[in-house]
N, C-alpha and C positions, 0 to 999 in steps of 0.2 A: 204515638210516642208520648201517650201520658205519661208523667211520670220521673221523664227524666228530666232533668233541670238545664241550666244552660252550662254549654260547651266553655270550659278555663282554660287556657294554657297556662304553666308554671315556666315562669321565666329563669327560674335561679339555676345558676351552673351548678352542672354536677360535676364534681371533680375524679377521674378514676385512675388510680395510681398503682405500680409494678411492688412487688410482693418485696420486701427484702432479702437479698440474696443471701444462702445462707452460709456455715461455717465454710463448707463446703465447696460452695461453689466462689465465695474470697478466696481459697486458695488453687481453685483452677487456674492452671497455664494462659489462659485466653485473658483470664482479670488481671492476674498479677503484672501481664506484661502490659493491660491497658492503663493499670496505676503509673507501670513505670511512664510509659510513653507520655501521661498525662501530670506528670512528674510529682507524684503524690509521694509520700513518706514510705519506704517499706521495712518491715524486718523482717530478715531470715535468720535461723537460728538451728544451728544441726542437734538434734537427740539424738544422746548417745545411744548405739544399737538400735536404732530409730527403724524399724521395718522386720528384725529378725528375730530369730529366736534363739541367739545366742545363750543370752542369760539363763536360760531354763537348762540349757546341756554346756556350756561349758565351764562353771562353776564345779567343783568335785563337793558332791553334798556328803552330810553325816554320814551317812549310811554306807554308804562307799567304802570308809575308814574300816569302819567297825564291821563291816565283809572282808576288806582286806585280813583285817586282824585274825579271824575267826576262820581258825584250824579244825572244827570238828569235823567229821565226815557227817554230813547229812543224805541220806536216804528214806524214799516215800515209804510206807509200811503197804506190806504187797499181802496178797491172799494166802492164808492156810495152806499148807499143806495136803493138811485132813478136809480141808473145807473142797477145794478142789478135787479130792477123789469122790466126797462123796455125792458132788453134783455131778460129777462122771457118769455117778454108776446110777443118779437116780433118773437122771436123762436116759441114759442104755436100758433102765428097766422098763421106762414109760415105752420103748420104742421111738424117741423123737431123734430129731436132727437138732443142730445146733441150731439153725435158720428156723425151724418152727417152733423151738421154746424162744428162741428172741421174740418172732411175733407174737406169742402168747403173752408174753409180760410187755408187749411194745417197748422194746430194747432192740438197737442194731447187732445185727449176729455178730458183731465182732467185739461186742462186750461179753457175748459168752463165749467165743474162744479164748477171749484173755481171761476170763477168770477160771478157766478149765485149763489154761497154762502157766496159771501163780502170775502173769506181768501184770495184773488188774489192781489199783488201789480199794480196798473194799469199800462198798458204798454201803450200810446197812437196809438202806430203801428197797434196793435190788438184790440185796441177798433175799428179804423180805417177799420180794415178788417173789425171786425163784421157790423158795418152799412154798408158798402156796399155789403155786403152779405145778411144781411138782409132786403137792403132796406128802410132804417128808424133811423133816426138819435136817439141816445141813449146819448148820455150827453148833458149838456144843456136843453134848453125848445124847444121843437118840432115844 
């Protein structure tokens, strides 16, 4: 045991103390009623709408008004006409289904039957797929 020197104990207390409780947990049921019991000072105080979400939905915002106001007929702008026959016919010519030009351009089939029934908002992106998937220009004049 060269080496080592002689054995010290350290006499000085060590003091080891609990974390301060936090916002939190001052206002658990368990503390507030050991304040009271211990007869310390409390205050409660009610916030209004204190927990809900009243304020967000039962106030009537701007917007509201100025929808109520406003009489115009608004309507989405839906597919050609002509745009619609002519993917008709260039789908009939390819010999495809509706179901395998959707997978060709990975579109669910039910984006080409709307737009081969006008209910479709047009997307340019997917008109885009479809001509070159089909090979054949579909809006405009050919």
């Amino acid at each position: 045991m060269a080496g080592i020197g002689p054995i010290r104990q350290d006499w000085e207390p060590v003091v080891v103390r609990k974390k301060a409780p936090t916002a939190a947990a001052k206002k658990d049921e368990k503390a507030v009623n050991a304040a009271r019991r211990s007869g310390a000072e409390i205050e409660t105080m009610k916030k209004y709408n204190a927990g809900t979400n009243k304020a967000a939905s039962s106030g009537t915002s701007l917007n509201t008004k100025r929808l109520d106001d406003d009489t115009e007929n608004l309507a989405h702008e839906r597919v050609p006409s002509d745009l619609k026959k002519n993917l008709m016919q260039a789908r009939l010519d390819k010999k495809m289904t509706q179901a395998q030009l959707a997978q060709m351009i990975n579109e669910k089939p039910q984006v080409i039957q709307e737009y081969e029934s006008g209910k479709a908002i047009p997307n340019q992106q997917i008109i885009g797929k479809l001509e070159r998937a089909l090979g054949t220009k579909l809006r405009g004049k050919k």
